[in-house]
N, C-alpha and C positions, 0 to 999 in steps of 0.2 A: 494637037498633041497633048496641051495638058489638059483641057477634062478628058482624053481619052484616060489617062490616068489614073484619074478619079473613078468614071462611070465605070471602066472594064471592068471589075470585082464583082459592080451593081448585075451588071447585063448578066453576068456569070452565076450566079445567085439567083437570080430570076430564071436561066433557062434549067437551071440542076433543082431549083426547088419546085418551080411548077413541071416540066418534063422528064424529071429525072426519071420515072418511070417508064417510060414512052423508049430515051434515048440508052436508059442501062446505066448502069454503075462505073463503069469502064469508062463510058464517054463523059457523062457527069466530074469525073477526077479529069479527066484531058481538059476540059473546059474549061473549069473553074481555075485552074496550074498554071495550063497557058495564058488567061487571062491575068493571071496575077504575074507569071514570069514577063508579060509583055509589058505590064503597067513596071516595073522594076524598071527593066532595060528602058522604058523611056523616062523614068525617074532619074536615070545615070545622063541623059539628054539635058533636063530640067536644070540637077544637078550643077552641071558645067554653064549654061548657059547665065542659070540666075545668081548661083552663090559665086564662080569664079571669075564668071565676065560680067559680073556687076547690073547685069540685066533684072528688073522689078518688074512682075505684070500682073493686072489686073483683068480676069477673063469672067465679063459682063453675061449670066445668063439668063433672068428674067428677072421680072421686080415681086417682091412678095407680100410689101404692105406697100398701099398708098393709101394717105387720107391728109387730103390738103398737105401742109406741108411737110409732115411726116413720110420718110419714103425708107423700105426696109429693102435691097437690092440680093438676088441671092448670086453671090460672085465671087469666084475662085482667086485667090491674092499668092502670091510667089515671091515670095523672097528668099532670103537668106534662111533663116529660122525654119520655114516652111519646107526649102528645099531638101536641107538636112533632115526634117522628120518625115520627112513624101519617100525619100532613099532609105530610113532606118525600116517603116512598116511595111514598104512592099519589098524589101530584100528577107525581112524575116517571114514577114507572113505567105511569099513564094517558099520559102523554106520548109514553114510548117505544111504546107499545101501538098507538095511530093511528097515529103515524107509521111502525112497520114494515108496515101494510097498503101504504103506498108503498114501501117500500124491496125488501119483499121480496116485489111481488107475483107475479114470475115464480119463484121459490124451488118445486122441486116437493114439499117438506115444509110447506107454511105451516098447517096445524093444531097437528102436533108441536112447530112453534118455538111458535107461540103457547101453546101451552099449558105446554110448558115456562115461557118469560117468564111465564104467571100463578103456576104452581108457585113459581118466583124470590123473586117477590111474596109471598107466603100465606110461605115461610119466612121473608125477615125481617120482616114481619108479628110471625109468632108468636115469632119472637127477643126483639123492643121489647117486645109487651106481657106477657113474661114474670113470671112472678111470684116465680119460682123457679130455682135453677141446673139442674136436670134439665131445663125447660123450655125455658131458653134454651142450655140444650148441645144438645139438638134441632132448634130453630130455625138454630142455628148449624153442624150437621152439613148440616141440608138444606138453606141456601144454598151449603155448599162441594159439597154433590153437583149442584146445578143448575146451579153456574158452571161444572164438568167436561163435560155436558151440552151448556150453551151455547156456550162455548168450544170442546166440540169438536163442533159441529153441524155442518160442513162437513165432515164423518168420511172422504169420499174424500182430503182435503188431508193428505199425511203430516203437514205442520207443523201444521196445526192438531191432530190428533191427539197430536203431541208437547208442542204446548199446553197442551191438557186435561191428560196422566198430569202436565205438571208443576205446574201449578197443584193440582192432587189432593195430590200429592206434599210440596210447598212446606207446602202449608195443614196438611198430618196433621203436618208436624214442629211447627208452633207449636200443633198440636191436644192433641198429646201433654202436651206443659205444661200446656194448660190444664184435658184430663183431669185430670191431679195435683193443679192447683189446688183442682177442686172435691171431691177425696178428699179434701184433707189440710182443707177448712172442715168437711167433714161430721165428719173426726176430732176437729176441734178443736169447732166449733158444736153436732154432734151433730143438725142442720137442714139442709134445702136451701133452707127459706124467705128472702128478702131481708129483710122486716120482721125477725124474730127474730133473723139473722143480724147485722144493722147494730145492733141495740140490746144485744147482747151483746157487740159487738167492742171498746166504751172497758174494760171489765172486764177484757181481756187486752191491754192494753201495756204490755210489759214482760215478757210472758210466749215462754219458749225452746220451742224441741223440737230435736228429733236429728232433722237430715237428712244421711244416708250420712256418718253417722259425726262429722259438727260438729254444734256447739249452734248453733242459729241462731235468730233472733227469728222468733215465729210468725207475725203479722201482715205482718212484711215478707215471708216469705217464700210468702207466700200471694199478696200482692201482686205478686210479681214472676213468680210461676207464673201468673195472668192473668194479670196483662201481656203474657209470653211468647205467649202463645194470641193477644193481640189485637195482637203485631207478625206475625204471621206474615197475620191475617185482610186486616189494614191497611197490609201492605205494607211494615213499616219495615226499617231498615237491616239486611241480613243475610239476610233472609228475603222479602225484595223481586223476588228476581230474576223470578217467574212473573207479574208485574201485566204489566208490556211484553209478553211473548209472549203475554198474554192477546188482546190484539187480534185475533190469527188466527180469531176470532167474528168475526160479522157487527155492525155498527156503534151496529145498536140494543142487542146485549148490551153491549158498552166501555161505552154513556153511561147503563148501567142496575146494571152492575159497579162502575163506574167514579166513580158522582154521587151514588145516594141506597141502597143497598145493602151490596152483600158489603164494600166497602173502610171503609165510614164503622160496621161491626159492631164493630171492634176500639175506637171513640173512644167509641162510645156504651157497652161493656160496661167501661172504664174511667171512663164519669161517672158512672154507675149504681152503682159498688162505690167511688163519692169516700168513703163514710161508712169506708171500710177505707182508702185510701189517704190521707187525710187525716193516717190514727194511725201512719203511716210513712215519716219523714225521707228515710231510704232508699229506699225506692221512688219518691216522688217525684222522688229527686235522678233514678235511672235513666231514670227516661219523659221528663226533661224533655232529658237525654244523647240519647236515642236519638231522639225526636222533631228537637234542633235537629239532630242529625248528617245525619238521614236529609232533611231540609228543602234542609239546604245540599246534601249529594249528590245528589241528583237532579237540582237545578236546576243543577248543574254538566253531568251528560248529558244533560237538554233539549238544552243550547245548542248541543248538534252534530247531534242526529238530524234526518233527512233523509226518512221516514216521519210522515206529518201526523198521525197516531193514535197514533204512538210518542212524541212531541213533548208531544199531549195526557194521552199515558199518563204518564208522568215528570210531569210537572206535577202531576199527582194525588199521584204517591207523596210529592211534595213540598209540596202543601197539608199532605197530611195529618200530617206532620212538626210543621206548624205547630200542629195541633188539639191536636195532644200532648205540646209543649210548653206550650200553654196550659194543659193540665192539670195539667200538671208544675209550673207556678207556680199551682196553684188557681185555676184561672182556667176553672172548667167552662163557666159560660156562656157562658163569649168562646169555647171550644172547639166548641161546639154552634151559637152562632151563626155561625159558620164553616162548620159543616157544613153550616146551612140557603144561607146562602149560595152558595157552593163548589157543594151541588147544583143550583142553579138552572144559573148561568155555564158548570159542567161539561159539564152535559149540551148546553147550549149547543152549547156548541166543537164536543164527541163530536160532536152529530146534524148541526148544521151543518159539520162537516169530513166525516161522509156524505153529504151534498148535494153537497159538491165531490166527491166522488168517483164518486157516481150520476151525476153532470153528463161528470165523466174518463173515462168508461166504465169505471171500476174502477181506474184508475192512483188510487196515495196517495205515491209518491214526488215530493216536492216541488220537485225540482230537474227535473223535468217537466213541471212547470205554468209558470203567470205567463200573465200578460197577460187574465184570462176575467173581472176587475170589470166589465166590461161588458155581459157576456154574462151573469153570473147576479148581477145588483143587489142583489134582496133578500135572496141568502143573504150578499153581501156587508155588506150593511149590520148584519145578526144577527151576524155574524163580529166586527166592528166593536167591537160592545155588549160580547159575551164577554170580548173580549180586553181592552177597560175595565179590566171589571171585575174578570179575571184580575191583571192590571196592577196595582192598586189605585186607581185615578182614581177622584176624586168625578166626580161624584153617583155611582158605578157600586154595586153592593152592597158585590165583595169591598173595596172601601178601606176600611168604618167595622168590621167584622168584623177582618179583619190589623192595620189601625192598632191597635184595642183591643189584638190580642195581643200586637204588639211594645209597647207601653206599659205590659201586666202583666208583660211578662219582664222590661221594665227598670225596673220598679218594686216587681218582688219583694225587690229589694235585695240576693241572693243574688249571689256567683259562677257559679254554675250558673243564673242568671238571666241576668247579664251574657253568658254563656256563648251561652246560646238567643238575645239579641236581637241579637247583633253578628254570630250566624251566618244567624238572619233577614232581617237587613237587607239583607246581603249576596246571601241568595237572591229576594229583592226586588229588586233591581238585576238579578239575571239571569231572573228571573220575567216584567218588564216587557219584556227584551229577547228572551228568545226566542217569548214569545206573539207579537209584532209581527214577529219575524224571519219567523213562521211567518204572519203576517198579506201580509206584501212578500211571500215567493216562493210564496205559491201565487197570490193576484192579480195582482201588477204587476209591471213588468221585463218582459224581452221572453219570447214565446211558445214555450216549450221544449218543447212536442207538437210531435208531428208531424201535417201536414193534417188525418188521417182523423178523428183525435181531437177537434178544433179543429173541424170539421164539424159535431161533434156535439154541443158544449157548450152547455147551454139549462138557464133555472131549473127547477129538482125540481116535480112535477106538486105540485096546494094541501095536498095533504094530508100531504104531507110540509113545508110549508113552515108552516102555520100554529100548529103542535105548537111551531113553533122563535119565533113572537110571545110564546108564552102563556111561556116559559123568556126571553125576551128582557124580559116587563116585571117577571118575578121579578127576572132577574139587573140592573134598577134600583129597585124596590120593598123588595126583602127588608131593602136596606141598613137602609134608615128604620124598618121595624119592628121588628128587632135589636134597631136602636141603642135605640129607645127600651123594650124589653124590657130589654135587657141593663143599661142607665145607669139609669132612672126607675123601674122598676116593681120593686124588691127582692123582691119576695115574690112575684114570678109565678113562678118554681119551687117554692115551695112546700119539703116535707120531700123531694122529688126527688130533691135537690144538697143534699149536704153540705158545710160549708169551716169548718175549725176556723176561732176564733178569734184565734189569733198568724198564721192567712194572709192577709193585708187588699191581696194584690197590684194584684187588682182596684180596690177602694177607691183606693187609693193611684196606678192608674194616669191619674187624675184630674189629677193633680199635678204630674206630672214634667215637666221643664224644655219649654220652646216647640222646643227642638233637637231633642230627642227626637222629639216631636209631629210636627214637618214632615221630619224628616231619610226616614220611608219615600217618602213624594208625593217629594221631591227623586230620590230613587232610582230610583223607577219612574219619572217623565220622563226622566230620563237614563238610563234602559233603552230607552225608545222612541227617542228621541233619535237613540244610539246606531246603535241597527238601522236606523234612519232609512238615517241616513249609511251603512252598511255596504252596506244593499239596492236603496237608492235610488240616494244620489249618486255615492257610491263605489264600484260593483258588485265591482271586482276587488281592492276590501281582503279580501273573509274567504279567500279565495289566496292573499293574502300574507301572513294572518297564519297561515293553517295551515301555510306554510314556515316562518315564525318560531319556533312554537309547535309544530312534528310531535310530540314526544313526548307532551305533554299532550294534544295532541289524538288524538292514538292512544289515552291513558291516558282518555279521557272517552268514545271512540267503544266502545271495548271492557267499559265498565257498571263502570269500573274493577276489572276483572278476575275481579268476582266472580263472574261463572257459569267462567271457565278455573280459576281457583280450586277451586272448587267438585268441576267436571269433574274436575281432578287429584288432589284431597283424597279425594272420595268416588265420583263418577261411575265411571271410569276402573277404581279399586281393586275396588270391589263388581265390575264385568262382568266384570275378570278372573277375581275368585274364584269370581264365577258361571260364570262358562266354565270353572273348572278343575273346578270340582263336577261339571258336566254331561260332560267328557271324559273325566277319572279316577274320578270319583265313580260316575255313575250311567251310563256308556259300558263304559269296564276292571271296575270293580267288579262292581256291579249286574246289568250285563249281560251282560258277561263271564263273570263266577261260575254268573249266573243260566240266563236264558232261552238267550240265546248259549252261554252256555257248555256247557248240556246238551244244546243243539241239536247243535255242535261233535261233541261226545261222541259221538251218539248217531250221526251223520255217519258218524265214523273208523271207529265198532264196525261199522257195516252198510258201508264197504267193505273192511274187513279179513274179516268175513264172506262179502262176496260172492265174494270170492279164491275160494274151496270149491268155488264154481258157474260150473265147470273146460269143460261140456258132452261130455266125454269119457265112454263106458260103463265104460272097467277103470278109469278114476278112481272113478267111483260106486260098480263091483264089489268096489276094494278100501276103500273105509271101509265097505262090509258087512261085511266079510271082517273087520275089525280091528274092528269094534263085535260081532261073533258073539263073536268072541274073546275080548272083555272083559266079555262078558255070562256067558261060560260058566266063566272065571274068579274073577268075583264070586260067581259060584254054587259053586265049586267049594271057596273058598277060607273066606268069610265065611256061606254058608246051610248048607253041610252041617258 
């Protein structure tokens, strides 16, 4: 039962990518659906058995290093942590699975995307239930090779092609670190196993090594080499730039990328290694920096993007800011319960902001829409739900998930607590405003298509629409079961999560003042609010405040600079010196010296010889005459 869970996606993947021709397009999507809807339903199995009946299993299936005493096992692990993420990817990634049989029924590839999408699957599959870092460096290489894949499936689209190499690209620099990371635990653990690894690591704090030349503390520095790997997977500050150009996929990859997958790999390989980051002051402090920074910037460029998927993409890179500060204040299961969360709602948005666009005949520019609540009801009313619970409104999920975490950052009692929740809060106030900004101008206000478009706008056929109920009573459900995971049930993670003893953030977020408590709900209404007035009443405020405001608002539309940044620092510098290589280097040089150049050579010699080939006879007569000569010379001079 459980590696059927795992392998179904694989097996699905392999029969729709090598035979999808053979067996049709038809059967290709029944394949790949059922094998993911089957892997779900026995996830709900897994589920019950491992997280609520306290059941742990370790399912042994070959060995894949031996060398003397070193042994690398590759074997499926079930806990707690695992079960929770085995039920979030295969309930959404079944989701996204039906519904791109509507999305992309006219697609002339629909076997290869399917089977790609189960590929997707089966990799962070084998990531979660890893056992080991080899194991989960695999899982985690072939999610970033199937989001390049996915990303760039529309391979005629330059930009989508410039998508994929930079998403590739992006992902290998925080890949890089996390290479190192799992060198320098092997140096130091002498294991790739997690069990061994985590009950060896209280025996080393306190313990140094030499990196490039400083002494540095080992544990932190192992910590922060993961880390680095899961900002780069997860999008955070710096290394963010490729989540937004991700989009240029088609819309079932963004809410499969985007919800229960590639982006939420970086939070979970950070809960997973809490029994290491726990034993480091310092690394904690960073994740909790880098999470609240990346929280508050993103939802700073939500609030001007004009792309309904770009909108939704930011939003992302700015939950997940949050998960990671929650981590940062030991607060794993408020982290994870966010993630469960977050994917319900996300995917949400994603597929329901695909509905609108299936409906736009492909327009996603939002200052093109308005006016179609009428015209597609029910994707309106899913939109509705999402944006709740993006927002944080009760009953909605995300409010008991964010509440908890702004209530552990400000009750970890740290600076770097205070640090994350004041910059929380603050992206909470524009969380709730641009979800609903993004709510107002694609439905209401007046109709900014043109006729033909407006012609055509009609709800998305059921099969796309019904994927978005089953996300719709997650994104109200998940809340209540969180909560009472997260508050009531202490011991439903089990050995999973680790949280030292002097971190009681959690604990303690029980307690903190009533201000605290209501101050995010206060903020999210006054985000709606807000956009309320901006989209509704006032249409021609956000004109006047972008005259008010041009600079910032140039400084937010441009991702505050960090891809021109980038372009200039390192883009820019590498094409030059690759262009200088390629014209002095191996143009003048190489080829010049080489092939050119003997070619050259060999040119001059044979027209400087053909000069000879005079066509004249007393020309030919006399180099007779002068070769007789020299012949009889030699002879005369040197033979006798």
């Amino acid at each position: 039962m459980y590696s059927a869970c795992v392998f179904l996606p694989l097996i699905a993947a392999f029969i729709s990518g090598f035979f999808g021709q053979i067996i049709g397009d038809r059967a290709a999507q029944i394949v790949t659906s059922s094998a993911l809807v089957i892997s779900f339903l026995i996830s709900l199995l897994i589920l019950n058995d491992v997280a609520f009946e306290g059941n742990v299993y370790q399912v042994q299936l070959l060995t894949w290093i031996s060398s003397g005493s070193f042994e690398v096992s590759w074997a499926l692990q079930f806990d707690s942590l695992t079960a929770v993420m085995v039920f979030v990817v295969t309930i959404v990634s079944s989701v996204v699975h039906i519904y791109s049989i509507g999305y992309m029924a006219h697609d002339a590839h629909i076997p290869r995307f399917m089977a790609y999408l189960s590929l997707f699957t089966f990799s962070m599959l084998l990531l979660v239930t890893s056992s080991n870092f080899i194991q989960l460096f695999f899982g985690w290489e072939g999610v970033g090779l199937c989001s390049y894949l996915l990303i760039g499936f529309w391979y005629t689209r330059p930009t989508a092609n410039a998508a994929a190499i930079k998403a590739f690209l992006v992902n290998r620099v925080g890949d890089f670190g996390f290479a190192l990371g799992i060198l320098a635990i092997f140096l130091t653990f002498g294991s790739m196993e997690f069990d061994q690894i985590f009950a060896m690591a209280p025996k080393l704090v306190g313990h140094t090594s030499i990196f490039f030349g400083a002494e540095v503390d080992t544990l932190t520095l192992i910590c922060l080499l993961l880390f680095f790997g899961a900002m780069g997977k997860s999008a955070q500050i710096g290394l963010h730039t490729w989540l937004p150009d991700a989009m240029e996929g088609p819309t079932p990859v963004s809410a499969l990328i985007h919800a229960a997958t590639m982006v939420t790999a970086g939070v979970f390989l950070v809960v997973r290694c809490s029994a290491l980051f726990e034993l480091s002051d310092t690394a904690l402090i960073v994740v909790t920096l880098v999470g609240a920074s990346t929280a508050f910037m993103a939802a700073t460029i939500a609030l001007v993007q004009n792309d309904i998927k770009r909108v939704i993409a930011y939003s992302t890179c700015s939950q997940l800011g949050y998960m990671f500060f929650a981590c940062g204040v030991s607060a794993y299961s408020a982290a994870i319960f966010h993630l469960m969360t977050h994917s319900f709602f996300k995917a949400l948005l994603f597929l329901g902001g695909g509905s609108v666009i299936h409906a736009m005949s492909g327009e996603q520019d939002m200052r093109k829409m308005g006016n179609i609540w009428r015209l597609v009801p029910v994707t309106y009313a899913l939109m509705w739900i999402g944006s709740l619970a993006l927002a944080g409104i009760p009953p909605f999920a995300g409010y008991f998930s964010k509440e908890l975490i702004l209530e552990a950052a400000y009750a970890a009692g740290s600076g770097i607590g205070r640090y994350a929740f004041w910059l929380g809060a603050a992206a909470a106030l524009m969380t709730a405003f641009y979800s609903w900004r993004l709510l107002f101008m694609t439905f209401h206000g007046p109709g900014r298509a043109n006729e033909k478009v407006m012609a055509h706008v009609r709800e998305s056929p059921n099969i796309m629409i019904w994927p978005l109920f089953i996300l719709g009573l997650g994104s109200i459900g998940a809340g209540y079961i969180g909560y009472e995971i997260t508050e009531l049930h202490n011991n439903f993670w089990g050995e999973s999560i680790f949280v030292a003893a002097s971190h009681r953030a959690l604990e303690n977020a029980q307690h903190v003042p009533v201000f605290i408590k209501i101050l995010p709900l206060a903020l999210a209404i006054s985000g709606i609010v807000l956009a309320y007035f901006m989209y509704i009443r006032i249409p021609s405020a956000p004109a006047k405040l972008v005259g008010m405001t041009g600079g910032i608002y140039t400084f937010l539309l441009n991702n505050w600079y960090f891809d021109k940044f980038y372009d200039w620092l390192i883009v820019k510098p590498i094409k030059r010196f690759g262009i200088g290589l390629w014209k002095s280097g191996d143009g003048d040089v190489i080829d010049g010296v080489g092939p050119d150049g003997i070619a050259a050579m060999v040119i001059h010699l044979s027209r400087r010889a053909s000069r000879v080939q005079s066509g004249y006879i007393y020309h030919y007569a006399f180099a007779m005459l002068i070769g007789i000569a020299l012949v009889i010379t030699w002879y005369l001079v040197w033979a006798v």
